[in-house]
Residue frames as a rotation matrix with the C-alpha (Angstrom) as fourth column:
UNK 1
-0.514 -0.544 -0.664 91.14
-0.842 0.171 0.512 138.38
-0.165 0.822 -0.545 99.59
UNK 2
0.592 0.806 -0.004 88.87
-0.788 0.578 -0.212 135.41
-0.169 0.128 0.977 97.96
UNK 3
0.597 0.000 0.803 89.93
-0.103 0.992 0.077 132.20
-0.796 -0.128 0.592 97.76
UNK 4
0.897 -0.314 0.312 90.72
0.406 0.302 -0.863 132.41
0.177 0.900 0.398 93.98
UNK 5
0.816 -0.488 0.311 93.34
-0.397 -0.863 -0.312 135.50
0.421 0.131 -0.898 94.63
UNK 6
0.645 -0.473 0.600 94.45
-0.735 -0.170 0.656 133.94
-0.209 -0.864 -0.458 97.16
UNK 7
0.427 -0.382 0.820 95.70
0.237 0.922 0.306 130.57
-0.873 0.063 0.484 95.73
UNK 8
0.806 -0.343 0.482 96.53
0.476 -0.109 -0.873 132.17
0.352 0.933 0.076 92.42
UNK 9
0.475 -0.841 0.259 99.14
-0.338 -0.446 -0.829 133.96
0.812 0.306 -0.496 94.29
UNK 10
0.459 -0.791 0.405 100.42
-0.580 0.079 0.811 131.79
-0.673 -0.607 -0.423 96.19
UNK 11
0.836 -0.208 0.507 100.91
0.508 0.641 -0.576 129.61
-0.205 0.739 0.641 93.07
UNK 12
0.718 -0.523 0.458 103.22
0.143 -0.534 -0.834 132.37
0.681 0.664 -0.309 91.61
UNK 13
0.429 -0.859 0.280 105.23
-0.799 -0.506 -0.327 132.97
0.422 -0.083 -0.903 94.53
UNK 14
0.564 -0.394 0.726 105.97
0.189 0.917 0.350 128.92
-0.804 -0.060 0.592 94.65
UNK 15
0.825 -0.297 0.481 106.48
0.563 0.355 -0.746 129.24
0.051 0.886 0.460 91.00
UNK 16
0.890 -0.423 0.169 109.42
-0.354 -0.875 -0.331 132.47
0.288 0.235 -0.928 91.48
UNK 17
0.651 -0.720 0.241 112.11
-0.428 -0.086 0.900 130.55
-0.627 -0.688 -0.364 93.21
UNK 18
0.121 -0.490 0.863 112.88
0.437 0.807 0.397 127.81
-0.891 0.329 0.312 90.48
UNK 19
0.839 0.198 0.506 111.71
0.542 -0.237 -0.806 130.19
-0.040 0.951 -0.306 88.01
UNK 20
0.897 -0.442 0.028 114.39
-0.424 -0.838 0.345 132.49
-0.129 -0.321 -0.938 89.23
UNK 21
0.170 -0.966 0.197 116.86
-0.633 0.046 0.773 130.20
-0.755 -0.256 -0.603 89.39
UNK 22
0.071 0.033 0.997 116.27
0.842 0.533 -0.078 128.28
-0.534 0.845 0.010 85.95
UNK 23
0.989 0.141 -0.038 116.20
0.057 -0.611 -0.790 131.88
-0.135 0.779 -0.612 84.63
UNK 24
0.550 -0.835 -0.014 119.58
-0.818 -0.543 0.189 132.79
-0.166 -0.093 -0.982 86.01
UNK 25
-0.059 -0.915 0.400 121.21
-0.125 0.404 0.906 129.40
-0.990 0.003 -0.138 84.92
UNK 26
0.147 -0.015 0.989 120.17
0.886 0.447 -0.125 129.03
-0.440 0.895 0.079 81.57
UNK 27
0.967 -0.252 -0.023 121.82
-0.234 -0.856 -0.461 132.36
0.097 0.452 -0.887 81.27
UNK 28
0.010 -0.982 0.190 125.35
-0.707 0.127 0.695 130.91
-0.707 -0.141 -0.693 82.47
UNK 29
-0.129 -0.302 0.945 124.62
0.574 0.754 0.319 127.85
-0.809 0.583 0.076 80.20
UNK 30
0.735 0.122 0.667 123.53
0.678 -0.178 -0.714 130.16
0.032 0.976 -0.214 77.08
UNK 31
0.869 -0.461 -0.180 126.49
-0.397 -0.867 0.301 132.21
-0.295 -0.191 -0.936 77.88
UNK 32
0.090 -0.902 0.423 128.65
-0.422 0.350 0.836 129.37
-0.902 -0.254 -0.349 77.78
UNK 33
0.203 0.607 0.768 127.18
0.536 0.587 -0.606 127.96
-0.819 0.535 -0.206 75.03
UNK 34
0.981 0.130 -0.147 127.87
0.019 -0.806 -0.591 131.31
-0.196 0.577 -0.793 73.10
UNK 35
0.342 -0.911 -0.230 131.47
-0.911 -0.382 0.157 131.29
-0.231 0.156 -0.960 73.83
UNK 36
-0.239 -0.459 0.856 131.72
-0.088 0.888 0.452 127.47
-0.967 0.032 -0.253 72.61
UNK 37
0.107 0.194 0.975 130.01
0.902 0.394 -0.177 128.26
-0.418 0.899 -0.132 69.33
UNK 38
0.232 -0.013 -0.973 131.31
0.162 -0.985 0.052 131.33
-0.959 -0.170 -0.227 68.99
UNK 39
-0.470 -0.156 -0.869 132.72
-0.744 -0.460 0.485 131.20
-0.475 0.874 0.100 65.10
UNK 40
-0.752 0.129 0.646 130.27
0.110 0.991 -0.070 128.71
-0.650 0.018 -0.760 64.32
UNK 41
-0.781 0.605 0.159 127.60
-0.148 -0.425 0.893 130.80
0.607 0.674 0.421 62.51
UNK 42
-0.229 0.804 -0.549 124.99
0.776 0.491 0.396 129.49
0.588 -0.336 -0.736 65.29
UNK 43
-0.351 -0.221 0.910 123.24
-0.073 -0.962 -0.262 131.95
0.933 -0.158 0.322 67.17
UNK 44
-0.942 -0.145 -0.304 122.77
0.212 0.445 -0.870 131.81
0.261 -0.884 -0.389 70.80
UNK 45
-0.201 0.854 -0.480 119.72
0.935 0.313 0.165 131.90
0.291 -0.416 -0.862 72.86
UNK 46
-0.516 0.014 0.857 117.98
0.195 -0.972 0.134 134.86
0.834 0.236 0.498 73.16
UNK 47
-0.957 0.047 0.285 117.26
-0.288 -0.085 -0.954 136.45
-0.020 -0.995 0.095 76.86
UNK 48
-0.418 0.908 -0.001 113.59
-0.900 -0.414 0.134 136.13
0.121 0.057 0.991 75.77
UNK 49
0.193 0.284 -0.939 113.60
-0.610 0.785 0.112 132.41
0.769 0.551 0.324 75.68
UNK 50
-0.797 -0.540 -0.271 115.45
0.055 0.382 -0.923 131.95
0.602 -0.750 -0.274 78.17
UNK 51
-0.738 0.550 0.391 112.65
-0.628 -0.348 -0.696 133.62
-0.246 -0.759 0.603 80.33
UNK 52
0.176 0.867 -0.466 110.03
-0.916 0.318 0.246 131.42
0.362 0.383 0.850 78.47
UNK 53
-0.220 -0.503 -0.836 112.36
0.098 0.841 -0.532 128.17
0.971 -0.199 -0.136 79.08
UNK 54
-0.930 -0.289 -0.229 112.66
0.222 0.058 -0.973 129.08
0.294 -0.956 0.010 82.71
UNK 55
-0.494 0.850 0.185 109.23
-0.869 -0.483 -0.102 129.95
0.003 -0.211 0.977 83.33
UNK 56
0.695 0.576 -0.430 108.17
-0.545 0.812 0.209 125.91
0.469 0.089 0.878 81.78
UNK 57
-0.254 -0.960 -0.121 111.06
-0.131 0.158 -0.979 124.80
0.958 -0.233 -0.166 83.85
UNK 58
-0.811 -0.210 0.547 109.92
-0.373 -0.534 -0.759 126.76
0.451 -0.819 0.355 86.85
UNK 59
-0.148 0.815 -0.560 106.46
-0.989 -0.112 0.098 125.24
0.017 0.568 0.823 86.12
UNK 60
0.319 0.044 -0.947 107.29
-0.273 0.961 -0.048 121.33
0.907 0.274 0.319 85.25
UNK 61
-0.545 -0.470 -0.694 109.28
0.233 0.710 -0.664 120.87
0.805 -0.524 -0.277 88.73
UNK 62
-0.635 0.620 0.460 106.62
-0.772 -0.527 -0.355 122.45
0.022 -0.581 0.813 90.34
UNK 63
0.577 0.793 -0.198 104.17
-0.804 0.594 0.036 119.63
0.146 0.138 0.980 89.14
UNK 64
0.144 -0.491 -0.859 106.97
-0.188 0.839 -0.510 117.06
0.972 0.235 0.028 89.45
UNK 65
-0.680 -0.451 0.578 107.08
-0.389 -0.447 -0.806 117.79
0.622 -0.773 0.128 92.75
UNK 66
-0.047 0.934 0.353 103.58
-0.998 -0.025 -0.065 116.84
-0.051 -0.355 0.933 93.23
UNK 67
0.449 0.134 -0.883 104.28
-0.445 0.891 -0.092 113.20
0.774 0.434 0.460 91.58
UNK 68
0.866 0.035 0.498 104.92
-0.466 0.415 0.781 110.44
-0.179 -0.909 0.375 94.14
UNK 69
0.829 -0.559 0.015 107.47
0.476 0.693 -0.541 109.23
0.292 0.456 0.841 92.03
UNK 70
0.316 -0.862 0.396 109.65
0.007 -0.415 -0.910 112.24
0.949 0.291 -0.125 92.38
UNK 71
-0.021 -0.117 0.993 109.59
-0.948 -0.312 -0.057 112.26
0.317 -0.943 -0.104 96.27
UNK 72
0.360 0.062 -0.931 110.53
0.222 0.963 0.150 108.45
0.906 -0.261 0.332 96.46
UNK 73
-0.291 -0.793 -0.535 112.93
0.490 0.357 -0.795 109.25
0.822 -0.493 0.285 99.19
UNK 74
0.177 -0.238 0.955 111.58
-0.351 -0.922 -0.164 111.79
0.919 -0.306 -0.247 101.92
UNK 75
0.967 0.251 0.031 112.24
-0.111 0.308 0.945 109.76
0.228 -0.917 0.326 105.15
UNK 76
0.645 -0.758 0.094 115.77
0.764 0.639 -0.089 108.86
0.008 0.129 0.992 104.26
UNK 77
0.224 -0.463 -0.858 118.76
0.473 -0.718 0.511 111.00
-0.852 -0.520 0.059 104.47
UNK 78
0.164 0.131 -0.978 119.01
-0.414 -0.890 -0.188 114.29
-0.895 0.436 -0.092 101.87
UNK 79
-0.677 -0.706 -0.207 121.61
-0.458 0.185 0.869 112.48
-0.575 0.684 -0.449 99.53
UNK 80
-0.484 0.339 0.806 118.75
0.744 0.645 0.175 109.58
-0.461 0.684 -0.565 98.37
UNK 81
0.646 0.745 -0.166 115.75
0.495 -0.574 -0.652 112.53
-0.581 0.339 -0.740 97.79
UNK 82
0.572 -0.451 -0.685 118.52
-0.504 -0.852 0.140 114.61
-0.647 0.265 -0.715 95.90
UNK 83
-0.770 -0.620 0.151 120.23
-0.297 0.558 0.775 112.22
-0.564 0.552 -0.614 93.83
UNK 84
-0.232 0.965 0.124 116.83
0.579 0.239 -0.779 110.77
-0.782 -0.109 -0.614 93.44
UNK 85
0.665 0.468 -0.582 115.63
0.191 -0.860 -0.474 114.15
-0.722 0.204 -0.661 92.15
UNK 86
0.192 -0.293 -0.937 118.64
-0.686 -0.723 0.085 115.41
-0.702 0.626 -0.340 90.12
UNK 87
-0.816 -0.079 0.573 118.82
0.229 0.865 0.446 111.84
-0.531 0.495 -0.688 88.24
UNK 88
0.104 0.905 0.413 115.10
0.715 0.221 -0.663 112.57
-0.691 0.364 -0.624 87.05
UNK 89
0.855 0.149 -0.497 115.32
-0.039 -0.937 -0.348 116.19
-0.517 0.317 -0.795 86.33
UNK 90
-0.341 -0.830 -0.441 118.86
-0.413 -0.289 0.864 115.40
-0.845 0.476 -0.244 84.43
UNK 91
-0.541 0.246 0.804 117.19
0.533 0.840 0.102 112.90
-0.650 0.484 -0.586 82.34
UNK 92
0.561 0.727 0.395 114.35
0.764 -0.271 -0.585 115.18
-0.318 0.630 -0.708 81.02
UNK 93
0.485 -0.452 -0.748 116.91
-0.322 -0.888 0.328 118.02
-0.813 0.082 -0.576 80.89
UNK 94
-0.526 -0.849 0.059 118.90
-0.317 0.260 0.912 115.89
-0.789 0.461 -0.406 78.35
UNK 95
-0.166 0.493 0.854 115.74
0.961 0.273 0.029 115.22
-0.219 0.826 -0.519 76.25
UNK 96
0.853 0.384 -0.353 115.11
0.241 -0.890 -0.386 119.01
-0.463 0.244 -0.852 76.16
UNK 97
0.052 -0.764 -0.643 118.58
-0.542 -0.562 0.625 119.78
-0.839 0.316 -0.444 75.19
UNK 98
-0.671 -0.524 0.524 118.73
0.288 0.468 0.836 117.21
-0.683 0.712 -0.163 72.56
UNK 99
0.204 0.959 0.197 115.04
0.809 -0.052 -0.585 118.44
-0.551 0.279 -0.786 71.35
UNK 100
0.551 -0.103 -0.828 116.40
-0.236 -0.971 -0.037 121.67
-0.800 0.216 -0.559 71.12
UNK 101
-0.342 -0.933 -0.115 119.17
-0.392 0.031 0.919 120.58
-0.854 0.359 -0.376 68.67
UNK 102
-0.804 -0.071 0.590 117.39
0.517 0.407 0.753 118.71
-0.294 0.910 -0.291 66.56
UNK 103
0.434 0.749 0.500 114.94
0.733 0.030 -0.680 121.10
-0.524 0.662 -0.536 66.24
UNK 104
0.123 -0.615 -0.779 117.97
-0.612 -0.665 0.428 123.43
-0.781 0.424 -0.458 64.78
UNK 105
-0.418 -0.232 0.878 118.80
0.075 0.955 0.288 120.63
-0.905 0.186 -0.382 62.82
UNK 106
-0.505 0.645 0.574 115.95
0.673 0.711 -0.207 120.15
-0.541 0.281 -0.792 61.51
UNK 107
0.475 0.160 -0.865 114.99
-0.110 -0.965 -0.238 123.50
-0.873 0.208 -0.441 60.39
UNK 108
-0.098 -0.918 -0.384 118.28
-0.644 -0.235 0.728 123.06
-0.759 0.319 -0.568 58.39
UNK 109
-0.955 -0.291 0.051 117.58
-0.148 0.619 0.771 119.81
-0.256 0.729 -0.635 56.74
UNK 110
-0.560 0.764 -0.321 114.09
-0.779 -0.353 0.518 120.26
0.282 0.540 0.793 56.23
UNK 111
0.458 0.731 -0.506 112.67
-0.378 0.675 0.633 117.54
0.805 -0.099 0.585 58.02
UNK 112
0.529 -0.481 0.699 113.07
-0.669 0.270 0.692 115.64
-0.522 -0.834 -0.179 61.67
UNK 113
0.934 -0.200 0.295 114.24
0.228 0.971 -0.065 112.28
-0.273 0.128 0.953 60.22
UNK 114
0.413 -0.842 0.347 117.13
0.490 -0.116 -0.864 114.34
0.768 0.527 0.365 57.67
UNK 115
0.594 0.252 0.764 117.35
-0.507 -0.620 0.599 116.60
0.624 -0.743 -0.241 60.90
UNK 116
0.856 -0.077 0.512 118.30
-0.390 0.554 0.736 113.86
-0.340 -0.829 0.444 63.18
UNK 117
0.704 -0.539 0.462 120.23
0.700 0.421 -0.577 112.18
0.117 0.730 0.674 60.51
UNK 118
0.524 -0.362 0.771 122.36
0.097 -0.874 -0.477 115.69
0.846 0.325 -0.422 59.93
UNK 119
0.885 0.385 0.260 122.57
-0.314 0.084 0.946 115.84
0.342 -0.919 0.195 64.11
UNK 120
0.794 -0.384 0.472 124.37
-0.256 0.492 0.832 113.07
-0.552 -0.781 0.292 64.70
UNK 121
0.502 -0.794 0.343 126.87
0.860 0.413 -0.302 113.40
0.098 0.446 0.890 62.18
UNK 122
0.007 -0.560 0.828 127.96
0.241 -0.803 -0.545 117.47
0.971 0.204 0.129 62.33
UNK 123
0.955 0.277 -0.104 127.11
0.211 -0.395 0.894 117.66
0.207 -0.876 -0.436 66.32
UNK 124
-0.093 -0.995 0.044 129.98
-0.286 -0.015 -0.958 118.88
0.954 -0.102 -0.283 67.74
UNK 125
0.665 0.576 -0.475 129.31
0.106 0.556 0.824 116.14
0.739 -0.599 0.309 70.82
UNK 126
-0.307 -0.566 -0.765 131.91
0.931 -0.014 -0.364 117.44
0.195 -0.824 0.531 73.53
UNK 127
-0.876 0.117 0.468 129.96
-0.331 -0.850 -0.409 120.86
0.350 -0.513 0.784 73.76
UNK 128
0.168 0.983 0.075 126.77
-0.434 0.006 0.901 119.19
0.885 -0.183 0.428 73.69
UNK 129
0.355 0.007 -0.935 128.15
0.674 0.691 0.261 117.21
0.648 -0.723 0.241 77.00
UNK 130
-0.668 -0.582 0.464 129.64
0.468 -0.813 -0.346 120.43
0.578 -0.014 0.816 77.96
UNK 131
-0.345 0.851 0.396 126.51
-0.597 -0.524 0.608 122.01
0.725 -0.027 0.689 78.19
UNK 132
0.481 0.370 -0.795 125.08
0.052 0.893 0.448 118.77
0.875 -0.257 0.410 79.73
UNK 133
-0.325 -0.602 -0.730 127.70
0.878 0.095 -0.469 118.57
0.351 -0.793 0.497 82.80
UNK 134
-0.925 -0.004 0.380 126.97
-0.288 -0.646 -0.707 122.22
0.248 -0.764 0.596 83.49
UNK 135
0.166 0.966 -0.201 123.23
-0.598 0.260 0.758 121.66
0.784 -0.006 0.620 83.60
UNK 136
0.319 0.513 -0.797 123.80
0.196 0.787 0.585 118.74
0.927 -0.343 0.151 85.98
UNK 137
-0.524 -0.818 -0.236 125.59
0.656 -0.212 -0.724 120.58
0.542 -0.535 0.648 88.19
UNK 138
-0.810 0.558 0.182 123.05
-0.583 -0.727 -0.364 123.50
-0.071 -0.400 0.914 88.67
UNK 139
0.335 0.881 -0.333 120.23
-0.242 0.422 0.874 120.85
0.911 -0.212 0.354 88.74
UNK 140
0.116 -0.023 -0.993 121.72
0.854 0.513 0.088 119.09
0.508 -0.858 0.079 91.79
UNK 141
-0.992 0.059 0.109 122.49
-0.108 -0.838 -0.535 122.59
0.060 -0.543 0.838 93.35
UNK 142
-0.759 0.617 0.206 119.20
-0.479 -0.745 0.465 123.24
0.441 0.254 0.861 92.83
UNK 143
0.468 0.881 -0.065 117.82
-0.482 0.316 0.817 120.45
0.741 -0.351 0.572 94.29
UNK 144
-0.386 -0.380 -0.841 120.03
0.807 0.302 -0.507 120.39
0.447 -0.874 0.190 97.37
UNK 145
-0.992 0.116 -0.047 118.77
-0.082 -0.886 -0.457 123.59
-0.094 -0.450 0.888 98.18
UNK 146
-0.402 0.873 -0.277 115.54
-0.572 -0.003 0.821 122.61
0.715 0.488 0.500 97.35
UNK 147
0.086 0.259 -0.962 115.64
0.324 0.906 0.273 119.71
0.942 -0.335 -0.006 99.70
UNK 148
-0.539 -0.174 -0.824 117.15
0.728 0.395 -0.560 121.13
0.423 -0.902 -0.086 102.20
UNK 149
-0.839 0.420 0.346 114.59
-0.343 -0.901 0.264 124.11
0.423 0.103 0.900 102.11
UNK 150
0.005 0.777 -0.629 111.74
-0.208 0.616 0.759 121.18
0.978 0.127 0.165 102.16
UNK 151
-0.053 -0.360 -0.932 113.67
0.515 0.789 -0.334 119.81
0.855 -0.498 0.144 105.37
UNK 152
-0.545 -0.338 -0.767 114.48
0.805 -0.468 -0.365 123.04
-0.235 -0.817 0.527 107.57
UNK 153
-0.068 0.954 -0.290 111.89
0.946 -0.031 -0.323 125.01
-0.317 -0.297 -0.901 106.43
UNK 154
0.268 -0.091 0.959 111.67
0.852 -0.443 -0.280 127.97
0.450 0.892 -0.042 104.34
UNK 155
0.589 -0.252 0.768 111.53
-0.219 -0.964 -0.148 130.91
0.778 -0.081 -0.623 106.31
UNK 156
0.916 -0.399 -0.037 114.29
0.176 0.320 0.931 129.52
-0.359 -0.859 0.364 108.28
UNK 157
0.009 -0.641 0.768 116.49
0.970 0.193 0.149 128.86
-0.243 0.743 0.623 105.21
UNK 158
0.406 0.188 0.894 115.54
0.459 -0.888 -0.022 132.61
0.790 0.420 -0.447 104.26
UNK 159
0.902 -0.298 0.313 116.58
-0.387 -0.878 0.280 133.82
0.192 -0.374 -0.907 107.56
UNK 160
0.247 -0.956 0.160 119.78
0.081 0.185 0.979 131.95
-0.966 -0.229 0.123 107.68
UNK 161
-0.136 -0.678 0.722 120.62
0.975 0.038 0.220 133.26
-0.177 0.734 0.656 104.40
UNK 162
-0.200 0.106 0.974 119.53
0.315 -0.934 0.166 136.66
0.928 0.340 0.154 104.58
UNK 163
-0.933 -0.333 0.134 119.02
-0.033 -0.291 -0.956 137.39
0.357 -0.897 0.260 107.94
UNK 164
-0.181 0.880 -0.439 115.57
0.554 -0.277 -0.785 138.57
-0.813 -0.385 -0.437 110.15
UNK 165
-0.472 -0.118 0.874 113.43
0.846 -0.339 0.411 139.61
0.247 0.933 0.260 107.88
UNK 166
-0.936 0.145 0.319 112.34
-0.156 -0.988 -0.009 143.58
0.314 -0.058 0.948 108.20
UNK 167
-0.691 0.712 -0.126 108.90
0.485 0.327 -0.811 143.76
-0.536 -0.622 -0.571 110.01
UNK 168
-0.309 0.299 0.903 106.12
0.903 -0.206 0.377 145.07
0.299 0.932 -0.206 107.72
UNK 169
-0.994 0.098 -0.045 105.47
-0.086 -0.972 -0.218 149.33
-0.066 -0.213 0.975 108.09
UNK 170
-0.622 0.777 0.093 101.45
-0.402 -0.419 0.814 148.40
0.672 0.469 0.573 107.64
């Protein structure tokens, strides 16, 4: 296997875990999301986005990961590197979610400014925190398990959640 192959796939099977799990929550959040705007006339996310969403998701903490900023804490005990983390990743999560709105909005009123304007008077601002709370919830999940993967060591964390894995038949 050459060098390129080889790094191009381990890239991808870094990139499958978050992608996986950013796929499978922004299905519980566009689920919920459906059943909060349910006679609202808005339609919900489609699975296809989702998979796009989770894919630059799966993607951005992959490179955030790399920043020194995001790994302020790794000597210290789990809680700072995880708080740490899901503080950052809530932040940008709350500029994506508000992006997203106004770019409904905006669509609607025909421009960002009326857009924004339009926003912040018809939002209905206890789903958008709705939404928000779950999100921060399945970020910090995501980056306790992340951490504690980082800490005890993947195929450890794999067999103490799934067991020994099968020995290969080749």
């Amino acid at each position: 296997m050459s060098k390129v192959t080889a790094k191009i796939k381990e890239e991808f099977l870094a990139l499958l875990p978050p992608t996986i799990y950013f796929f499978i929550a922004l299905h519980i959040v566009a689920l919920v999301r459906a059943l909060l705007i349910k006679a609202t006339g808005i339609s919900p996310l489609s699975t296809a986005s989702i998979a796009v969403t989770a894919l630059i998701l799966g993607k951005s903490v992959l490179i955030a990961d790399l920043l020194p900023v995001i790994n302020r804490y790794p000597t210290k005990p789990l809680i700072y590197n995880v708080g740490w983390k899901s503080m950052m990743y809530l932040a940008v999560s709350l500029c994506f979610h508000y992006l997203e709105r106004l770019y409904e909005f905006s669509r609607q009123a025909g421009g960002m400014v009326a857009g924004n304007k339009k926003l912040l008077a018809e939002m209905v601002w206890p789903h958008f925190w709705a939404v928000q709370i779950i999100l921060a919830l399945m970020i910090f999940m995501y980056c306790v398990g992340n951490e504690l993967a980082r800490v005890i060591g993947k195929d450890r964390m794999q067999r103490m959640f799934f067991g020994p894995l099968p020995l290969p038949m080749f």
